[in-house]
Every structure is written in structure tokens, then in C-alpha cells.
C-alpha positions as CSV (number, residue, x, y, z in Angstrom):
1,X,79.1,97.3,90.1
2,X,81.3,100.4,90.6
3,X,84.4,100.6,92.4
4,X,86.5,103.5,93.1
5,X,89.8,103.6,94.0
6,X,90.8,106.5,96.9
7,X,94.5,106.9,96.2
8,X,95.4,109.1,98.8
9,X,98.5,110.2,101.3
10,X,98.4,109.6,104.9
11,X,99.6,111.5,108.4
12,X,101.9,109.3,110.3
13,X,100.1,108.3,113.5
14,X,96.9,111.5,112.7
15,X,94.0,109.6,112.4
16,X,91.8,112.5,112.5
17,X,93.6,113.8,110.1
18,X,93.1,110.7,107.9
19,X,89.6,110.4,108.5
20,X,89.3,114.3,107.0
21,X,91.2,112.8,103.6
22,X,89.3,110.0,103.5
23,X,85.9,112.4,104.1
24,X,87.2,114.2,101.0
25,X,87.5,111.6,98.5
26,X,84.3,109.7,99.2
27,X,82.5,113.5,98.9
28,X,84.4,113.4,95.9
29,X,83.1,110.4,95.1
30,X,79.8,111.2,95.3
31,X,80.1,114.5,93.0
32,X,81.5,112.1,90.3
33,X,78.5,109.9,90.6
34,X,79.1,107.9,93.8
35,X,80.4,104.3,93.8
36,X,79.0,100.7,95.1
37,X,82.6,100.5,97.0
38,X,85.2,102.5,97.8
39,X,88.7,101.4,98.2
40,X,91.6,103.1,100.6
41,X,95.2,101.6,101.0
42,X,96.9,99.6,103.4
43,X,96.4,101.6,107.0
44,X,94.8,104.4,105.1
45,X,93.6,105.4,108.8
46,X,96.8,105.5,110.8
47,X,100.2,105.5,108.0
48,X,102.4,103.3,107.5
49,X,105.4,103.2,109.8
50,X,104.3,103.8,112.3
51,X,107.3,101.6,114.7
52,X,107.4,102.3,118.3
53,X,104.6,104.8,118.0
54,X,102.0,102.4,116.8
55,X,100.7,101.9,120.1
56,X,99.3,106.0,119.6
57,X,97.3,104.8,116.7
58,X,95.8,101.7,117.2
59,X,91.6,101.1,117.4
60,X,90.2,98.3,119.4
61,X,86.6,97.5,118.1
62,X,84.4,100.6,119.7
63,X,87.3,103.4,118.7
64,X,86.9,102.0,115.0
65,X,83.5,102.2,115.2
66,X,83.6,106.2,116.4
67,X,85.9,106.5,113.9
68,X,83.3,104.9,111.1
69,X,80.5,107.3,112.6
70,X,82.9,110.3,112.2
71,X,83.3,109.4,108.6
72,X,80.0,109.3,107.8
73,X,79.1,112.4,109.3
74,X,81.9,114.3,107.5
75,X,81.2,112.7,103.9
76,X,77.4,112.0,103.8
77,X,78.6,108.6,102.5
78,X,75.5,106.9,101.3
79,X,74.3,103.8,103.6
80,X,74.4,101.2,100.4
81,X,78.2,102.2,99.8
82,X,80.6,99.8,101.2
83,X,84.4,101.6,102.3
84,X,87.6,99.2,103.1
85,X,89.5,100.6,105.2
86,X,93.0,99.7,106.7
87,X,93.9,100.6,109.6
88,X,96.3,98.9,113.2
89,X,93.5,97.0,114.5
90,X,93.6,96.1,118.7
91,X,92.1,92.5,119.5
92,X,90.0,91.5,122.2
93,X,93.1,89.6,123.4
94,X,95.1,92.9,123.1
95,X,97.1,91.8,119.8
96,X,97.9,94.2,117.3
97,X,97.4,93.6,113.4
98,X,97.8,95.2,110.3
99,X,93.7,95.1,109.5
100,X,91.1,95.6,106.9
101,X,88.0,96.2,107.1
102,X,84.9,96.4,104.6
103,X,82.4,99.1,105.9
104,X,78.7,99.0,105.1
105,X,76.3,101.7,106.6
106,X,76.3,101.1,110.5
107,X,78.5,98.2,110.1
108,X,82.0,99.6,111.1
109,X,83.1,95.8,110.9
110,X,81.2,94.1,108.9
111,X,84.0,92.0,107.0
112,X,87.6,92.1,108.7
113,X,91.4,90.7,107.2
114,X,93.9,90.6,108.9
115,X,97.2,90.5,107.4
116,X,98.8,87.2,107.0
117,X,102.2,87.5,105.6
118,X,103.8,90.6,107.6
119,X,107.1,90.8,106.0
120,X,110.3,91.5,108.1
121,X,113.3,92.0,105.9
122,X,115.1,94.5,103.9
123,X,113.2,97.9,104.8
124,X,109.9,96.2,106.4
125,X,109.5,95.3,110.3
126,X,106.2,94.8,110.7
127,X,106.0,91.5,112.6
128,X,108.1,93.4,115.0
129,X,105.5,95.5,115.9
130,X,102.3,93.2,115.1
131,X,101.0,90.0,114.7
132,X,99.9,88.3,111.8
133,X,96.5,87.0,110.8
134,X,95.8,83.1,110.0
135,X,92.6,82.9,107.7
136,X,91.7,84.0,104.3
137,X,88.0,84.2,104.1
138,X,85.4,86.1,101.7
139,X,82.4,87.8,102.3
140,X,79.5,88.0,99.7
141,X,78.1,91.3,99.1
142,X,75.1,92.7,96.8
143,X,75.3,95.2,94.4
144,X,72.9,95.8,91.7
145,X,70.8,93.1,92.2
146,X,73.9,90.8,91.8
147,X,75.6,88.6,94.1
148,X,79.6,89.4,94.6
149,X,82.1,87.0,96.0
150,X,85.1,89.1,97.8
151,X,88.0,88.6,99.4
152,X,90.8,91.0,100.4
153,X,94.9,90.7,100.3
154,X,96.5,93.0,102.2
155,X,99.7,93.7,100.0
156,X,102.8,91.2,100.9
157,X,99.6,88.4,101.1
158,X,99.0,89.3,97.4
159,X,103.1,88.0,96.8
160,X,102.0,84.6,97.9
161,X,100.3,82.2,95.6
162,X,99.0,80.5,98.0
163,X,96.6,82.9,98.5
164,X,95.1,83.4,95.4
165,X,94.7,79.5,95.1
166,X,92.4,80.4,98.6
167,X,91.0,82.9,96.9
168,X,90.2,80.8,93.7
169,X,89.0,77.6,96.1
170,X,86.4,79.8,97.5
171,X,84.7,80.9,94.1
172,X,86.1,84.6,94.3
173,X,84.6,87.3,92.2
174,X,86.7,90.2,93.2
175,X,89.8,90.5,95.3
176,X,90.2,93.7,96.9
177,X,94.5,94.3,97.2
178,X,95.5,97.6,99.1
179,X,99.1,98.3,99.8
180,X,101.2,101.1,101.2
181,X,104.6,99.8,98.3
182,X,107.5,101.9,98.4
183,X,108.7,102.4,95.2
184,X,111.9,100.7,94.4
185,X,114.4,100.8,91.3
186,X,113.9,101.5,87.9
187,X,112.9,99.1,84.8
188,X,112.5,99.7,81.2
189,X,110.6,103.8,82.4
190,X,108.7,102.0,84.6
191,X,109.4,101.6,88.6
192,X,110.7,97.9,89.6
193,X,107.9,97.7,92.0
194,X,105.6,99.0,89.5
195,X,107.1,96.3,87.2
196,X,106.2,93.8,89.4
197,X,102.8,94.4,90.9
198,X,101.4,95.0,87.6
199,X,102.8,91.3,86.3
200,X,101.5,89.6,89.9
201,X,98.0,91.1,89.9
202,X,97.5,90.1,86.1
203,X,98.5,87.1,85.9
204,X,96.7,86.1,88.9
205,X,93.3,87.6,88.4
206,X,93.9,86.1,84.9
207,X,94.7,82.5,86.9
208,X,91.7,82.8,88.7
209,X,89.2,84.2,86.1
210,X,88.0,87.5,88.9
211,X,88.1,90.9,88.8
212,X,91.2,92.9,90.8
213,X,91.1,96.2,92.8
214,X,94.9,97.3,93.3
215,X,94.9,100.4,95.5
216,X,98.7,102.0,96.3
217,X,99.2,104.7,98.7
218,X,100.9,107.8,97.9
219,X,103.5,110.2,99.9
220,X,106.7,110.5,101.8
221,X,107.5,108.3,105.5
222,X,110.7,108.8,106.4
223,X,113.2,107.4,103.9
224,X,111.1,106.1,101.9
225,X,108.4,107.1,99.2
226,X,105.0,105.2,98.2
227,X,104.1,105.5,93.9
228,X,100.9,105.2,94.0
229,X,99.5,104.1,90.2
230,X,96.4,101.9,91.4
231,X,94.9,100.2,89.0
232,X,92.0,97.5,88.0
233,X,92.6,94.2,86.2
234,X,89.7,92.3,84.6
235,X,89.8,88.6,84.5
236,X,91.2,88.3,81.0
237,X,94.2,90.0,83.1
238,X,94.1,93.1,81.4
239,X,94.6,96.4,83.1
240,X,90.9,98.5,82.6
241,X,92.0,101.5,84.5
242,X,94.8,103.6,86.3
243,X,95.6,106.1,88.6
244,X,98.2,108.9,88.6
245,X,102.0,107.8,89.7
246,X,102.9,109.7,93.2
247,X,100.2,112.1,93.1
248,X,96.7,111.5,95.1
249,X,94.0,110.4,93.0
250,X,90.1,108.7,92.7
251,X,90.0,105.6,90.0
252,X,86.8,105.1,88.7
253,X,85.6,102.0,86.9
254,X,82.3,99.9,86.3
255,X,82.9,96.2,87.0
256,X,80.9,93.8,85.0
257,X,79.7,90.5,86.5
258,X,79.6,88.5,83.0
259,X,83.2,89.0,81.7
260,X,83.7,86.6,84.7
261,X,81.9,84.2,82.8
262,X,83.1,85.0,79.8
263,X,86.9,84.5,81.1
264,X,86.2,81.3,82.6
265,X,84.9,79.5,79.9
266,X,87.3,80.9,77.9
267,X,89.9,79.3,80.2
268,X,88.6,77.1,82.6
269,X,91.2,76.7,85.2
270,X,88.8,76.7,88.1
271,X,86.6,74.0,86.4
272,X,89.4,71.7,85.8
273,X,91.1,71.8,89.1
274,X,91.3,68.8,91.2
275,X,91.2,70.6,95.0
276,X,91.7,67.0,96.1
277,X,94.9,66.4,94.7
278,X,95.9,69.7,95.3
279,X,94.9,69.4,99.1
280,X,97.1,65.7,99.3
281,X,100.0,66.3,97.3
282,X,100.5,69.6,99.8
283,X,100.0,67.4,102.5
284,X,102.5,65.4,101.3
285,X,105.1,68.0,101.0
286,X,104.1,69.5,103.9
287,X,105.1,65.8,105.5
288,X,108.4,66.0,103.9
289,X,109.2,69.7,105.1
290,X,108.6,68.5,108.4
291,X,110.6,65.2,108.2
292,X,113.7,67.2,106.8
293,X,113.4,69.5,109.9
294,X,113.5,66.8,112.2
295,X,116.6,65.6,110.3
């Protein structure tokens, strides 16, 4: 299965400017000898902060399906390649959230995340401005003959372990994690925020025994600047491949369905875990977190 990684910079609020980067990189894509999916980063489509002006760049259902039809036009993006997306999704029930979406031929939607954990401290506001989502689900997709279990974490979800035991419950074979991170500090030549995604992303697609798709914006909002440096771990937890820091880029790698085998028997941490312990003893503590509230 091969993946490619669209590492690109984003206009603030342009989405038809976005759509024309995005256009770029898959023709790119398809001169380098195309790709079975195509990852962009967090609200590749519409930038990142986007604050009071976010009500300028948001697509309900049919605008995000224009949009998808646009793309296709502009790139000649093959009908078997599948293109996730992120972009500030409006509901039927005229919520706004911070959305995903895996794109497959005339399927603008046809697998959609939506954000869970929308962090609101230090720098970040976005529950301010959206709502978060309350389900982490998979899709399965074919590539090559070969089934693929996949599930996406929109960047401050990838931060919670919770959601990669979710992800790990549900017999994932690839987790999709796009992010717009800022970089932050610096640790040993290497970015804090660097520092830390890398350790995150391999220990958990180590944990879980899957493949893991990091794609990191690039660019300048504001204040603030995104690194970049996306990257694929395999299910040993080893990082296979990297993109430039700060600079766009297009990651290429070939993922291969039996080192997922290979690292689970090696380690078999999904085999041996008992999901029904796990489910009571959370309900427990969940009981106790409730009780000391009450208190």
C-alpha cells in the first residue's frame, strides 16, 4: 500500500487557494508514481486560526463536495486514490468542527472524524470557536487486493491514550494523524514539539502493533510557526520515512501489510488484552470520579 504524505502551507481563510496547493501535490504525486492515499494536515483546506473569521471558511456537506469535484478536475487525481482532507466542517445541525475526511473517487465524504479533544489552553482556542466530536470509528479500505483497517486522530486526539486503546480495540491497521503543531522550544537540536510527537507516535503504533501516518503542516499564522517534519512509523515503532523541517514537502513510502503480523507476534499486546477488565475497572474509576464530584 503506498501512502504519501502532502506536507504543505496553507492560506488563512483561501480555500481556493488551498484547493490549487493541494491540486499541486497530488499532480505531483502522480509524476512520482502516484499513491494508494494521500495524506494533508489538519484543515489543509481552510488554515489553521482561523478565530472569528471561521464562519468565512467553513463547508457544510454540498460546498465540500464542490470543493472535492474542483480537486479532481485540477489534479486528474485517479478515482482508486483515496485523499484526507481536513478542513471546518458545518453540520446538518449547524455545529462547527474541526473535520477529516477520507476522499475516494466521487465520495467527497466517504469516511469523516471529527475532532475529539479540541484543546483550549496556552496558545490554542479551538473549542471557542467549535465543537468537538464524540466517536472514534474506522473505516476499512482496499488497496492491492488487501484489506486495511483505518482510523484517523486529528492531532491533540493523538495526545490521549485513550484513543489509541480505541484505536487498538477495533483491530486498527493504520492510523492516519494530521496536525497543524506549532513548533515550540528547543531539545537536544531537535524542536520540543518535535521531541515529543516523534516519542508519542512510536511508542504507540509500537503499543498497538499498526502502521502510523504523521502529517505536520508547514508555514507562518500569525505568531506562531508550524515545523512540518512528517513522518511514518512502522509497528516495530520505528520511524521509515521523513519529510523536510519547515519547508513544504511530498513523503513517499510503501506500507507493508505483513510487518503487522510480524510485530504482533513478536509482541502480542493486542492478543493478551483482557477488553473486559479493561472496560470494568474504567467503569469503576469512572464511578469514583463521579462520587468525588459529588463530594
Amino acid at each position: 500500500m503506498r501512502i504519501a504524505l502532502g506536507q504543505v502551507d496553507c492560506r488563512l481563510g483561501n480555500i481556493p487557494a488551498n484547493l490549487a496547493t493541494h491540486a499541486d501535490v497530488l499532480t505531483a504525486v502522480q509524476q512520482q508514481g502516484g499513491a494508494d492515499l494521500v495524506l494533508f494536515p489538519e484543515l489543509s483546506l481552510t488554515g489553521y486560526r482561523l478565530r472569528s473569521n471561521i464562519q468565512r471558511a467553513m463547508l457544510d456537506d454540498a460546498q465540500l463536495a464542490r470543493a472535492w469535484g474542483q480537486l479532481r478536475e485540477q489534479s486528474a487525481v485517479p478515482p482508486e486514490t483515496c485523499c484526507v482532507l481536513g478542513y471546518v466542517e458545518l453540520s446538518a445541525r449547524s455545529a462547527l468542527h474541526n473535520s477529516t475526511v477520507i476522499a475516494c473517487g466521487e465520495q467527497a465524504r466517504r469516511f469523516r472524524h471529527r475532532k475529539v479533544y479540541l484543546p483550549t489552553y496556552g496558545m490554542f482556542e479551538e473549542e471557542r470557536y467549535m465543537r468537538p466530536g464524540d466517536r472514534f470509528r474506522t473505516i476499512d479500505l482496499t488497496w492491492g487486493g488487501q484489506p486495511w483497517r483505518v482510523g484517523i486522530l486529528c492531532c491533540e486526539d493523538a495526545w490521549h491514550s485513550s484513543a489509541w486503546t480505541i484505536m487498538q480495540a477495533r483491530g486498527v491497521d493504520l492510523v492516519l494523524v494530521n496536525s497543524a503543531s506549532p513548533g515550540r522550544g528547543v531539545e537536544a537540536e531537535r524542536l520540543g514539539s518535535q521531541q515529543s510527537w516523534y516519542g508519542i507516535l512510536s511508542t504507540f503504533a509500537e503499543l498497538s502493533g499498526c502502521w502510523v501516518a504523521y502529517c505536520n503542516r508547514v508555514g507562518f499564522e500569525d505568531d506562531i510557526h508550524f515545523w512540518g517534519g512528517s513522518a511514518v512509523f512502522a509497528p516495530t515503532g520505528e520511524m521509515m520515512a521523513q519529510g523536510a523541517m519547515l519547508d513544504p514537502d511530498i513523503v513517499h513510502f510503501e506500507l507493508e501489510k505483513q510487518a503487522i503480523t510480524r510485530a504482533r507476534l513478536m509482541v502480542p499486546l493486542a492478543a493478551d488484552e483482557d477488553w473486559a477488565l479493561t472496560q470494568r475497572e474504567l467503569g469503576d474509576a469512572q464511578q469514583e470520579i463521579l462520587k468525588d464530584g459529588q463530594s
